[in-house]
C-alpha positions in Angstrom: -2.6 24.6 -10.2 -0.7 23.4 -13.2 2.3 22.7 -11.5 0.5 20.6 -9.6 -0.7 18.6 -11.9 2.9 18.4 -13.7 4.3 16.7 -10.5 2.9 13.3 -10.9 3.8 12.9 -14.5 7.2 14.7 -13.3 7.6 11.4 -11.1 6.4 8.9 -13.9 8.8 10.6 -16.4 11.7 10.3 -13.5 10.5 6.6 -12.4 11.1 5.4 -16.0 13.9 7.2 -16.5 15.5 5.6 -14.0 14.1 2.2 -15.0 15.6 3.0 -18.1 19.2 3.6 -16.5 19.4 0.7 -14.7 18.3 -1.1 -17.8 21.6 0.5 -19.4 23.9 -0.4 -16.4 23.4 2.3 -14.1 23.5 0.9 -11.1 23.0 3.8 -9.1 19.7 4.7 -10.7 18.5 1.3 -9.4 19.5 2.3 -5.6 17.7 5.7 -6.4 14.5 3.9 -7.6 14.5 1.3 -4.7 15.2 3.8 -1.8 12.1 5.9 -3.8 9.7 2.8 -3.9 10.4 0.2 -1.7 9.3 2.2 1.6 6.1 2.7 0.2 5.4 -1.2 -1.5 7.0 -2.0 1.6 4.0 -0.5 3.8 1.2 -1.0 1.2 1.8 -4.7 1.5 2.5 -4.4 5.0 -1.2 -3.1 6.0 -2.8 -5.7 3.5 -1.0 -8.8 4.7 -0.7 -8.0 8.9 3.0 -9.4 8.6 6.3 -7.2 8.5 8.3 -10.4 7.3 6.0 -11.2 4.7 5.7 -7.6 3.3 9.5 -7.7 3.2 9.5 -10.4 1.1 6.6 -9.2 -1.0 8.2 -5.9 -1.7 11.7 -7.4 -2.7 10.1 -10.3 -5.3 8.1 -6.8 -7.1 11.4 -5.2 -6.9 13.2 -8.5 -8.5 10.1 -8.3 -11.4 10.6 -5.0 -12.0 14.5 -5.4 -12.8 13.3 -8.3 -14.7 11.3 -5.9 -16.8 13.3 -3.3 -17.3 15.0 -4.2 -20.3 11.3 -4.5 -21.8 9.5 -1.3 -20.4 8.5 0.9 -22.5 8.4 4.7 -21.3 4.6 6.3 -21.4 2.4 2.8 -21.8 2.1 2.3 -18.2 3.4 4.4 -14.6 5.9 2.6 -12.7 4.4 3.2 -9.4 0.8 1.4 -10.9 2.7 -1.9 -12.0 4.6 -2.2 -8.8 1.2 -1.7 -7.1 -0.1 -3.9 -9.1 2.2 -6.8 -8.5 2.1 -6.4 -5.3 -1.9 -6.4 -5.1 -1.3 -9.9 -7.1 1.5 -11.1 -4.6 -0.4 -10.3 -1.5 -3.8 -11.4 -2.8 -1.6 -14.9 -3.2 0.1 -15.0 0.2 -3.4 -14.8 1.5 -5.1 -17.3 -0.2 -2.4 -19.6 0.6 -2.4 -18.4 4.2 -6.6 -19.2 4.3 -8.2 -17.1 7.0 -6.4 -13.8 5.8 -5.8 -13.2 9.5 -2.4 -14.1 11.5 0.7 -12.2 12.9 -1.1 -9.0 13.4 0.2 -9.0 16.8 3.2 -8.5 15.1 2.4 -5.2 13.4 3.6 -2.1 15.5 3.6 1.8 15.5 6.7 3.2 14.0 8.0 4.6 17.5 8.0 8.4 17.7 10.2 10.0 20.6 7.9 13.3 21.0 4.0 11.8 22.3 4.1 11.1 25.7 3.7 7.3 26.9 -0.3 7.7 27.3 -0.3 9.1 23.5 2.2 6.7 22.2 0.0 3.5 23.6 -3.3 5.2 22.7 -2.5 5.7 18.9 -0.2 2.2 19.0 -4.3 1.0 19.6 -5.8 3.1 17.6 -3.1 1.7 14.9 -3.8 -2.0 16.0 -7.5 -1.8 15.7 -7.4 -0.3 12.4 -4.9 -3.2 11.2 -7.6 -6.1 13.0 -10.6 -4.1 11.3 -8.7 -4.4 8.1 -8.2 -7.8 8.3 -11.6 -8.9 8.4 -12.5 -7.4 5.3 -13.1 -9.1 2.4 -9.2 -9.3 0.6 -10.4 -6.7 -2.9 -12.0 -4.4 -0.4 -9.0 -4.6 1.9 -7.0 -3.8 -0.8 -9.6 -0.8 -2.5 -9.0 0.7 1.0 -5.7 0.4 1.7 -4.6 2.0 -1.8 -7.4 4.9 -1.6 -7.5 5.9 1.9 -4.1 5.0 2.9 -2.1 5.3 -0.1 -3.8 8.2 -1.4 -4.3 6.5 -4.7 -7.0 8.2 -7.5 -9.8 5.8 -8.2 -8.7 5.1 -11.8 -5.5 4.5 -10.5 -6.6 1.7 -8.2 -9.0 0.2 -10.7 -5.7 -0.3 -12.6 -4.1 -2.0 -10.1 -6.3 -4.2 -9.1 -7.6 -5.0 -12.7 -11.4 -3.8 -12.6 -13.3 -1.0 -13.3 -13.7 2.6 -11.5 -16.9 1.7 -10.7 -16.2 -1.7 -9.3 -13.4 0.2 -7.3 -16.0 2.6 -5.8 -18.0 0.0 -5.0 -15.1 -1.9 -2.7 -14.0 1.2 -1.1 -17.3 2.9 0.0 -17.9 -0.7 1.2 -14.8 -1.4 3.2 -15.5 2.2 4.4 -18.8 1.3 5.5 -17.4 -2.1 7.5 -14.6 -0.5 8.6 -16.4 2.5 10.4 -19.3 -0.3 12.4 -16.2 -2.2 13.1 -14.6 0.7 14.7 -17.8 2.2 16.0 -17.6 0.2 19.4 -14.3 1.2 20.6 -14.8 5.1 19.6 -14.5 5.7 23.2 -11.5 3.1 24.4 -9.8 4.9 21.7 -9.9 8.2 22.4 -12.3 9.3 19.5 -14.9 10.0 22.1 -14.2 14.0 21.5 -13.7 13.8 17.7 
């Protein structure tokens, strides 16, 4: 079990190291630390905003911040991954307020292709993918968020809270919510989806 528990602060520790690298010149620790990061800023902001183009552009601006930072960080005060999350939280939370309704280019959103499922499998969870993405627009943008970095990310409450600047509590609160609006969202099409059985 403690080995376990080593591993995340076994990334951290090798996250800022190579933040600390690149801040010496290493350029190759800063290729190691993108091909590490972006894939997964890349997709956080990608389920939050509906729009592959915009999550592109959001995860290379918290990239460009965090090179701006480097030469500042300082090792143990705060996890790499949480202020990248964090910035991009911030950077999608203002693409959406600028955008207004929170809701546009979803249509554009599609299922990473896989070559084993058959063609009935491939369209069914392509749905099950695109209703998930529509039910997630409608919620409220913190609770999008809250739900996105919990039950998609994986993300520990405290972790979250830190992202998105509140408490645990308040973090709770947003994702047993979304949860909640998420699930009568979905409700309707249990059976068009193929969750009839489940």
């Amino acid at each position: 079990m403690d080995g376990m528990q080593d591993l995340p602060n076994a990334q951290q520790d090798a996250d800022a190291e190579l933040l600390q690298r690149y801040a010496n010149g290493d350029a190759a620790a800063a290729r190691l630390l993108t091909a590490r990061l972006v894939p997964r800023l890349h997709g956080h902001a990608l389920r939050v905003l509906g729009d592959r183009a915009e999550a592109e552009d959001v995860a290379q601006e918290a990239m460009l911040r965090l090179w701006r930072q480097a030469p500042k960080w300082r090792a143990g005060e705060a996890k790499v991954t949480t202020w990248l999350y964090r910035v991009v939280a911030n950077l999608c939370t203002d693409r959406l307020r600028r955008r207004g309704s929170g809701v546009s280019g979803l249509d554009d959103v599609a299922e990473p292709a896989d070559p084993t499922p058959g063609a009935a499998q491939q369209m069914q969870q392509a749905a099950r993918v695109d209703a998930l993405q529509q039910a997630l627009a409608t919620l409220p943008d913190r609770q999008r968020q809250a739900v996105v970095l919990r039950h998609i990310e994986g993300m520990a409450n405290p972790e979250i809270a830190e992202v998105l600047g509140i408490g645990v509590e308040a973090v709770e609160s947003l994702t047993a919510r979304g949860k909640r609006a998420l699930a009568a969202q979905l409700s309707a099409q249990r059976d068009a989806l193929g969750f009839e059985n489940e």
